[in-house]
Each structure stands twice: as structure tokens, then as C-alpha cells.
Jmol script that loads the backbone (N, CA, C; Angstrom):
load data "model"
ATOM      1  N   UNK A   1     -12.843 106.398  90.153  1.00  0.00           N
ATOM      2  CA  UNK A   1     -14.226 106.034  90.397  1.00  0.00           C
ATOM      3  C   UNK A   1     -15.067 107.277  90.691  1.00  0.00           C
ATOM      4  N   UNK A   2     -14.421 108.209  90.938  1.00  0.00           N
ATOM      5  CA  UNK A   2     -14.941 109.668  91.257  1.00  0.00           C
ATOM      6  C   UNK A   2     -15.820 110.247  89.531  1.00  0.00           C
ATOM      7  N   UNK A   3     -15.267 109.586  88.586  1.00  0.00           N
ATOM      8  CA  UNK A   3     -16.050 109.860  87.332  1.00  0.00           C
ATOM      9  C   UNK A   3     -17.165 110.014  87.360  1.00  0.00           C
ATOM     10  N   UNK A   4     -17.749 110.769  86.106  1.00  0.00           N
ATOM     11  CA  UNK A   4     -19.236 109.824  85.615  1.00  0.00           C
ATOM     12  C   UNK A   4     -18.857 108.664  85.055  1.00  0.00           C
ATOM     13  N   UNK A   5     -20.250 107.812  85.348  1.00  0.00           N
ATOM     14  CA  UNK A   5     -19.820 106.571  84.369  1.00  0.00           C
ATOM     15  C   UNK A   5     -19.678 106.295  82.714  1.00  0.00           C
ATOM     16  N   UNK A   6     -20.096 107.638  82.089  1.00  0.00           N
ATOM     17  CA  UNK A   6     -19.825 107.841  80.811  1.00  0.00           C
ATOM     18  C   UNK A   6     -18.146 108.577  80.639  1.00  0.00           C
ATOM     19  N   UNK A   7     -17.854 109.049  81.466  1.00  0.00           N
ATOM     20  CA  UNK A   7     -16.242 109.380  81.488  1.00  0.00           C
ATOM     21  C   UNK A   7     -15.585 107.824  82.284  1.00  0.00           C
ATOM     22  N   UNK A   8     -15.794 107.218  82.475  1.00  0.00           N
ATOM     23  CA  UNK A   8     -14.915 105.532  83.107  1.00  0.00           C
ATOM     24  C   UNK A   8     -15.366 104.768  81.854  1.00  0.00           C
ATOM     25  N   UNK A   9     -16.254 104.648  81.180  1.00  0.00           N
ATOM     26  CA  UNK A   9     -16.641 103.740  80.143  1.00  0.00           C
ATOM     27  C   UNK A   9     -15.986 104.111  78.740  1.00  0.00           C
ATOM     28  N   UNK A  10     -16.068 105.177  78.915  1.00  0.00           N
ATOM     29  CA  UNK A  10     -15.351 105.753  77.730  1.00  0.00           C
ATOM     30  C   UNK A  10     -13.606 105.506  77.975  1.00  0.00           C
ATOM     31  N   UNK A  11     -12.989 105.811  78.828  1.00  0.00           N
ATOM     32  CA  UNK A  11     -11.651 105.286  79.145  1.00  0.00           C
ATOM     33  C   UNK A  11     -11.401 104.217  79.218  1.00  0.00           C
ATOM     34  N   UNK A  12     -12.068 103.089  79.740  1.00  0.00           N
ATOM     35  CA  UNK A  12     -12.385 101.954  79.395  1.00  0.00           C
ATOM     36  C   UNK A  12     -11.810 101.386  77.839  1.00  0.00           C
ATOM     37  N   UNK A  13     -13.047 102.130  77.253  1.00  0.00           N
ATOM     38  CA  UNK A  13     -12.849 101.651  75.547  1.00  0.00           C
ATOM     39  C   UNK A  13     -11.582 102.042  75.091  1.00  0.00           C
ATOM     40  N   UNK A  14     -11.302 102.991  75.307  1.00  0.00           N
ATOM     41  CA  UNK A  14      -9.626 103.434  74.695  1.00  0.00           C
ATOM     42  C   UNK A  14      -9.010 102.927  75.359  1.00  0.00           C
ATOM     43  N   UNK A  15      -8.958 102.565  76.474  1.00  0.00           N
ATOM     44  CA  UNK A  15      -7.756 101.223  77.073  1.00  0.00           C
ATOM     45  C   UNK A  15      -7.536 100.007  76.329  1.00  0.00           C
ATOM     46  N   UNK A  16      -9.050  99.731  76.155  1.00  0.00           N
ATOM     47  CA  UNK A  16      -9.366  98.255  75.506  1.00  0.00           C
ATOM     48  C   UNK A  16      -8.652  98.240  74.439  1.00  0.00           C
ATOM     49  N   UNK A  17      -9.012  99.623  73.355  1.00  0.00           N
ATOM     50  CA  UNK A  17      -9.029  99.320  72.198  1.00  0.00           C
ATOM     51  C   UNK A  17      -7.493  99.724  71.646  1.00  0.00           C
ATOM     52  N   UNK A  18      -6.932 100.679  72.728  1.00  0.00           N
ATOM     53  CA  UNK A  18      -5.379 100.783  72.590  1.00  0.00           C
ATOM     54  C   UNK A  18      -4.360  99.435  72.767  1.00  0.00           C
ATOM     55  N   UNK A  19      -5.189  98.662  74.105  1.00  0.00           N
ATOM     56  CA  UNK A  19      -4.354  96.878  73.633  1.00  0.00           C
ATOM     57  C   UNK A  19      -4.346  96.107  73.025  1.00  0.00           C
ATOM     58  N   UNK A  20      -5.898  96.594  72.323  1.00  0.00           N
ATOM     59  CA  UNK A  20      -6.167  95.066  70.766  1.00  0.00           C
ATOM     60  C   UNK A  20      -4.771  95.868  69.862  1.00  0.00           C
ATOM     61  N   UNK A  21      -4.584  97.338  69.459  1.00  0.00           N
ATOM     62  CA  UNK A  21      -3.752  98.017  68.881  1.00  0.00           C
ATOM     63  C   UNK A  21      -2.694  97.088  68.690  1.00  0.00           C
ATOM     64  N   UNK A  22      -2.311  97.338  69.842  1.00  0.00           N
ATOM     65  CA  UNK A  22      -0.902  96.891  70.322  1.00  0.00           C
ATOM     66  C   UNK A  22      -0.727  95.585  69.972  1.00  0.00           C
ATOM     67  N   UNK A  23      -1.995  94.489  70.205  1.00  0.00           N
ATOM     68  CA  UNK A  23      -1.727  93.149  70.158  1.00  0.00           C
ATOM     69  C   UNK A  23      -1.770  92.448  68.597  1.00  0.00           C
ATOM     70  N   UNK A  24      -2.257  93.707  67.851  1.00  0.00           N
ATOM     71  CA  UNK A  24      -2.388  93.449  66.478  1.00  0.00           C
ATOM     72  C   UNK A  24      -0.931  93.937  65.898  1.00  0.00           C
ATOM     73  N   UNK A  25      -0.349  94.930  66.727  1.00  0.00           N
ATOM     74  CA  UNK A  25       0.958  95.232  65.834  1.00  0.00           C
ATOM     75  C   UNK A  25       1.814  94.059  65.962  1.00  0.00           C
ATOM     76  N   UNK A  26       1.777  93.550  67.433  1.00  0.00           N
ATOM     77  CA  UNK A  26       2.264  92.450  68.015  1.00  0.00           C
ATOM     78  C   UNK A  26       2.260  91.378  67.000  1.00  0.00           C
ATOM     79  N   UNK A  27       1.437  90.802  67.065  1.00  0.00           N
ATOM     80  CA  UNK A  27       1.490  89.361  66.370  1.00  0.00           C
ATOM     81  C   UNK A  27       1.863  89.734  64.600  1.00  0.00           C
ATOM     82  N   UNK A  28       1.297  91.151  63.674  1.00  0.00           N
ATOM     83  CA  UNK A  28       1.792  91.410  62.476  1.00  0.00           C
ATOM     84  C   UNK A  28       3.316  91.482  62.799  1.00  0.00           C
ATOM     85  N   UNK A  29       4.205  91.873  63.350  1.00  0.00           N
ATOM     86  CA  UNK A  29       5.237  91.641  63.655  1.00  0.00           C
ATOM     87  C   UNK A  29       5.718  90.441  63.727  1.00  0.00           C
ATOM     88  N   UNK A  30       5.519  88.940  64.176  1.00  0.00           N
ATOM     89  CA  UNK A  30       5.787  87.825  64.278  1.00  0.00           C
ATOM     90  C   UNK A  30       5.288  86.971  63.260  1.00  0.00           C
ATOM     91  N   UNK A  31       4.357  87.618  62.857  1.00  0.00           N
ATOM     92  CA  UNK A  31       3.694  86.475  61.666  1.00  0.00           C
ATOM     93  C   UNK A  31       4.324  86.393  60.284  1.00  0.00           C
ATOM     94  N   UNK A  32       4.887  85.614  60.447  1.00  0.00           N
ATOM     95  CA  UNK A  32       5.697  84.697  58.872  1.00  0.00           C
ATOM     96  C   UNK A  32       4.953  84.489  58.003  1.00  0.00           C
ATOM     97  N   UNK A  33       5.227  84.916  56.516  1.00  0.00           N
ATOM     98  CA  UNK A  33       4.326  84.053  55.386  1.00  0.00           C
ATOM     99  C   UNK A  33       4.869  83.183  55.500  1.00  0.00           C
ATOM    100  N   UNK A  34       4.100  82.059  54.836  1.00  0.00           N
ATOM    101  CA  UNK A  34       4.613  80.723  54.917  1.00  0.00           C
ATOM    102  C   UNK A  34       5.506  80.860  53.411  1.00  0.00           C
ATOM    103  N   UNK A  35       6.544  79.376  53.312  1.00  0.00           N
ATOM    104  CA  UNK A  35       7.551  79.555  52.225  1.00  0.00           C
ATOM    105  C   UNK A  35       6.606  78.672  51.372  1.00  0.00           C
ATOM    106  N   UNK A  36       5.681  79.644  50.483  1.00  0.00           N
ATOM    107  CA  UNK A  36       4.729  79.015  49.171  1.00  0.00           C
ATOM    108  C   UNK A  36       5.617  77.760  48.215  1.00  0.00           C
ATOM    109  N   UNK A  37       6.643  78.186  48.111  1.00  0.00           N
ATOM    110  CA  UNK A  37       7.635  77.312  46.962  1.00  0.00           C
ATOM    111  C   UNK A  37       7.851  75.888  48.198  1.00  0.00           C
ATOM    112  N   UNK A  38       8.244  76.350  49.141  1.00  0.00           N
ATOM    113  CA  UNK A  38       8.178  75.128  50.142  1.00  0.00           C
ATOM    114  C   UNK A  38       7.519  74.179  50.341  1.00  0.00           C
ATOM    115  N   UNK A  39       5.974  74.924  50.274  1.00  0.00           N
ATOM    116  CA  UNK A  39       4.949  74.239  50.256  1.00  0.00           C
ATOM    117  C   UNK A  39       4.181  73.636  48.848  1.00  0.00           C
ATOM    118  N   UNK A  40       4.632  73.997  47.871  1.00  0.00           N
ATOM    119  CA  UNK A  40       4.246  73.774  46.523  1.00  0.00           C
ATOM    120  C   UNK A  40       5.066  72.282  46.368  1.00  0.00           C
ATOM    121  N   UNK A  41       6.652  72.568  46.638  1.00  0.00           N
ATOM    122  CA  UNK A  41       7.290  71.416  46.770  1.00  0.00           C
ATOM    123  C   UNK A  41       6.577  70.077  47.363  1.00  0.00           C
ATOM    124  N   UNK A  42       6.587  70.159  48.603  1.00  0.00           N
ATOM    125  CA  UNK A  42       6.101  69.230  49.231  1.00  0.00           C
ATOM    126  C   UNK A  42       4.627  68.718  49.248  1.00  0.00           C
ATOM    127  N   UNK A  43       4.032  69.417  48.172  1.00  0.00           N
ATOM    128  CA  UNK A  43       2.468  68.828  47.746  1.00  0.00           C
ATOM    129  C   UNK A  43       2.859  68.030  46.011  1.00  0.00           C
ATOM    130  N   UNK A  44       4.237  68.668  45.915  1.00  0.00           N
ATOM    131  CA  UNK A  44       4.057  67.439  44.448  1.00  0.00           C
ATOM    132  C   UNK A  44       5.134  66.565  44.709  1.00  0.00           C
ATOM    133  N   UNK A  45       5.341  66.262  45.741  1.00  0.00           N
ATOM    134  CA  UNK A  45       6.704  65.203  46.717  1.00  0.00           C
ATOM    135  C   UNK A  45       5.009  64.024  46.710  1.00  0.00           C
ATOM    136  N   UNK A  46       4.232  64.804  47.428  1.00  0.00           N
ATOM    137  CA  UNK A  46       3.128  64.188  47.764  1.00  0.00           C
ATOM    138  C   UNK A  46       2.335  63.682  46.757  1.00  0.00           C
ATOM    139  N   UNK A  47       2.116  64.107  45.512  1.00  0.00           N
ATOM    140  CA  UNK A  47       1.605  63.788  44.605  1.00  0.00           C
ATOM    141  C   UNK A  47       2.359  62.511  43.426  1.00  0.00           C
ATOM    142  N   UNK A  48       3.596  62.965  43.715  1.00  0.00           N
ATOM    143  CA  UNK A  48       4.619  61.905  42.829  1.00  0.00           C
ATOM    144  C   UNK A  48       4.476  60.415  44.103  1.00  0.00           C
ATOM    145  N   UNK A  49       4.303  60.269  45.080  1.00  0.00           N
ATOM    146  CA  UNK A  49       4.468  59.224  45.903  1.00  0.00           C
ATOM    147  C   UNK A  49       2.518  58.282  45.812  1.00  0.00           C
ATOM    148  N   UNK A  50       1.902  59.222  45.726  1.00  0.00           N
ATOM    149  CA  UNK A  50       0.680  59.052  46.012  1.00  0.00           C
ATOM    150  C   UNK A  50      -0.028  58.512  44.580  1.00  0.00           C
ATOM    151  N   UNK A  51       0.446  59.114  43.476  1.00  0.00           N
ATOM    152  CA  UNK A  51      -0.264  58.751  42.196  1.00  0.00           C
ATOM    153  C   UNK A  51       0.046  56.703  41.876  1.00  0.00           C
ATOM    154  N   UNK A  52       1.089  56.840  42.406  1.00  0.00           N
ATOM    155  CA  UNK A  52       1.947  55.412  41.749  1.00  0.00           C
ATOM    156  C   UNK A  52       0.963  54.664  42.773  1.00  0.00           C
ATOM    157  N   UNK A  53       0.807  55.020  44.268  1.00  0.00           N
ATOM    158  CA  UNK A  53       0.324  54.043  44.977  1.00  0.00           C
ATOM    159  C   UNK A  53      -1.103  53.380  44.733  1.00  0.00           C
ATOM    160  N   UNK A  54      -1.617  54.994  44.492  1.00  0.00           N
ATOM    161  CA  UNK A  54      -3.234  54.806  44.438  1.00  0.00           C
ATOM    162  C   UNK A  54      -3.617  53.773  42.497  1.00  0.00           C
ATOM    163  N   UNK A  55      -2.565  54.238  41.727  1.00  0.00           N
ATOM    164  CA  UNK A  55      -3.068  53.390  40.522  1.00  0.00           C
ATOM    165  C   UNK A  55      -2.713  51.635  41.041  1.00  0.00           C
ATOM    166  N   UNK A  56      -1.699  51.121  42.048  1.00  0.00           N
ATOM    167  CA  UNK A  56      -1.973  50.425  42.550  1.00  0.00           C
ATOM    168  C   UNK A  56      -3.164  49.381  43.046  1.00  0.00           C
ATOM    169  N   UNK A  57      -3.371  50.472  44.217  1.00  0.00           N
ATOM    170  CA  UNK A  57      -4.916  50.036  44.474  1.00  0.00           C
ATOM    171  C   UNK A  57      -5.829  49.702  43.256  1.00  0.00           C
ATOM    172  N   UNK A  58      -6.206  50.860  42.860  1.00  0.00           N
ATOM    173  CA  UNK A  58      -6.707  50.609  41.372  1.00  0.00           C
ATOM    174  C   UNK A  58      -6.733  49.105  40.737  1.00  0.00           C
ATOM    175  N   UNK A  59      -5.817  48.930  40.489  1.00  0.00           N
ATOM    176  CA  UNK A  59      -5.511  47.801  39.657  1.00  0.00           C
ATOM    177  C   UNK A  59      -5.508  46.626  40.938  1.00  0.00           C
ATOM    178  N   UNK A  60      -5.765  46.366  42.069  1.00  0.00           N
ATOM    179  CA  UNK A  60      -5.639  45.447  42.425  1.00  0.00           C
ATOM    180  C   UNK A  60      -7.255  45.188  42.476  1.00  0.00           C
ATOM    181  N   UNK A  61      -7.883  46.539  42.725  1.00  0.00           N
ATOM    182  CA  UNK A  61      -9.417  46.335  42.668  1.00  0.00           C
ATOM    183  C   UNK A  61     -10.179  45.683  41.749  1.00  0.00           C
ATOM    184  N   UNK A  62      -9.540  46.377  40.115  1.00  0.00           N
ATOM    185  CA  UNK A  62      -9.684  45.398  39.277  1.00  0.00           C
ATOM    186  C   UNK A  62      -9.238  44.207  39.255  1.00  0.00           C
ATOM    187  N   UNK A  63      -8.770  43.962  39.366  1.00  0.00           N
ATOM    188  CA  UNK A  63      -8.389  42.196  39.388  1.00  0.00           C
ATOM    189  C   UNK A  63      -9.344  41.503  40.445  1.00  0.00           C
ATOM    190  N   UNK A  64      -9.842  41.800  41.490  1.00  0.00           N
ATOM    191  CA  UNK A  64     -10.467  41.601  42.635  1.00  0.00           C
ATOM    192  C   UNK A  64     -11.875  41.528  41.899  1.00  0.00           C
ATOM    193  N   UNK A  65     -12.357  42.440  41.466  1.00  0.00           N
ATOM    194  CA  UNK A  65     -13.717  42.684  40.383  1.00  0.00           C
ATOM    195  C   UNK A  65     -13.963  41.569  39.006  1.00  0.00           C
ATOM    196  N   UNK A  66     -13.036  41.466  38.253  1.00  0.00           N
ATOM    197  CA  UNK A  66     -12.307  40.694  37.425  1.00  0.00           C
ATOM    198  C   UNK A  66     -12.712  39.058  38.031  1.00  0.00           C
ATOM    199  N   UNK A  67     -11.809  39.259  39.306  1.00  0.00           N
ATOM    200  CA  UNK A  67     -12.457  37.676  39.491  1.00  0.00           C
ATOM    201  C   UNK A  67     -13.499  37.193  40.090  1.00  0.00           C
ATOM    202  N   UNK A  68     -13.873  38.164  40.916  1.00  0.00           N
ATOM    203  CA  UNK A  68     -15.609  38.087  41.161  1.00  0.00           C
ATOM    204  C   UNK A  68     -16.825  37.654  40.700  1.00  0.00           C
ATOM    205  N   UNK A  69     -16.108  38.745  38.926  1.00  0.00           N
ATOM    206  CA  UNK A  69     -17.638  38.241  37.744  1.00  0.00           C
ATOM    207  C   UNK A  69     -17.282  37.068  37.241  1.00  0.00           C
ATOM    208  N   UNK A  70     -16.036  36.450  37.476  1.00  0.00           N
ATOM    209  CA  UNK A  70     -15.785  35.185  36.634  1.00  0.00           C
ATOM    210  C   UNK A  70     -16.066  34.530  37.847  1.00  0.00           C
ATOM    211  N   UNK A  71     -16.392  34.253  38.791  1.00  0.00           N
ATOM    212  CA  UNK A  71     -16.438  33.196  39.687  1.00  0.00           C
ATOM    213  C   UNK A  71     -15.554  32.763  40.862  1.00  0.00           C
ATOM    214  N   UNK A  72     -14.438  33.139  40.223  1.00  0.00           N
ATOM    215  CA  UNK A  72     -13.288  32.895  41.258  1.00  0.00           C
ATOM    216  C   UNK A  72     -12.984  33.394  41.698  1.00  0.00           C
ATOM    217  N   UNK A  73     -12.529  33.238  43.193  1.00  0.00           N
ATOM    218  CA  UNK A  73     -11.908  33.692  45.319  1.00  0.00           C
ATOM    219  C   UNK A  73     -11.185  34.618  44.326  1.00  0.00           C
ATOM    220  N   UNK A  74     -11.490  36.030  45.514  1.00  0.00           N
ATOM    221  CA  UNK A  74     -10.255  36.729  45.184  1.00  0.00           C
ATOM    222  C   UNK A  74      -8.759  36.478  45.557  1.00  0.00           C
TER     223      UNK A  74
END
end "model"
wireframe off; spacefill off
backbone 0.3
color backbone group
């Protein structure tokens, strides 16, 4: 505290900016790519389950529409 305050502010910043350092080597160190093929997988797992259901719907809508314009309860 015996500093100027332009010599404490300035040490300051290189403290600061020496722990973002550190906290950036930190976490690049831990951070995993994700497994792309993993995830490619499991979006056309998702797509093969999802296409069949939704033409489902589809077709029940039509029929629902279907009997609407003709008159008759769905």
C-alpha cells in the first residue's frame, strides 16, 4: 500500500490477467470435443423414429379433414 496507485493498479492487472491465463489454460485442458459421429448417430436414430411418427399424424389429420368436409364426426 506504500505504492503509487499507478504502481498497485498496474499489479493489480497482471495479477488479474495472469489468472484469467491460467483459467483459460485450465478449462482448454479439460474441454472435450464432443464425439461428432456420436452425435450424427443419434440425430438420425432421431430422425428414423420421428419421420414414421410424424407421417402418422399426418395422415390421421387427413382423415380428420376428410371427414369434416364430408360432414361426418371425426
Amino acid at each position: 500500500m506504500r505504492s503509487a496507485s499507478e504502481t498497485l493498479a498496474e499489479q493489480v492487472r497482471e495479477a488479474t490477467n495472469a489468472a484469467l491465463t491460467d483459467l483459460r489454460s485450465a478449462v482448454a485442458a479439460v474441454a472435450v470435443a464432443p464425439d461428432t459421429t456420436a452425435l450424427l448417430e443419434q440425430l438420425r436414430e432421431v430422425q428414423r423414429s420421428a419421420v414414421p411418427q410424424l407421417q402418422g399424424i399426418i395422415d390421421t389429420l387427413g382423415d380428420v379433414q376428410d371427414r369434416l368436409s364430408s360432414g361426418r364426426r371425426p
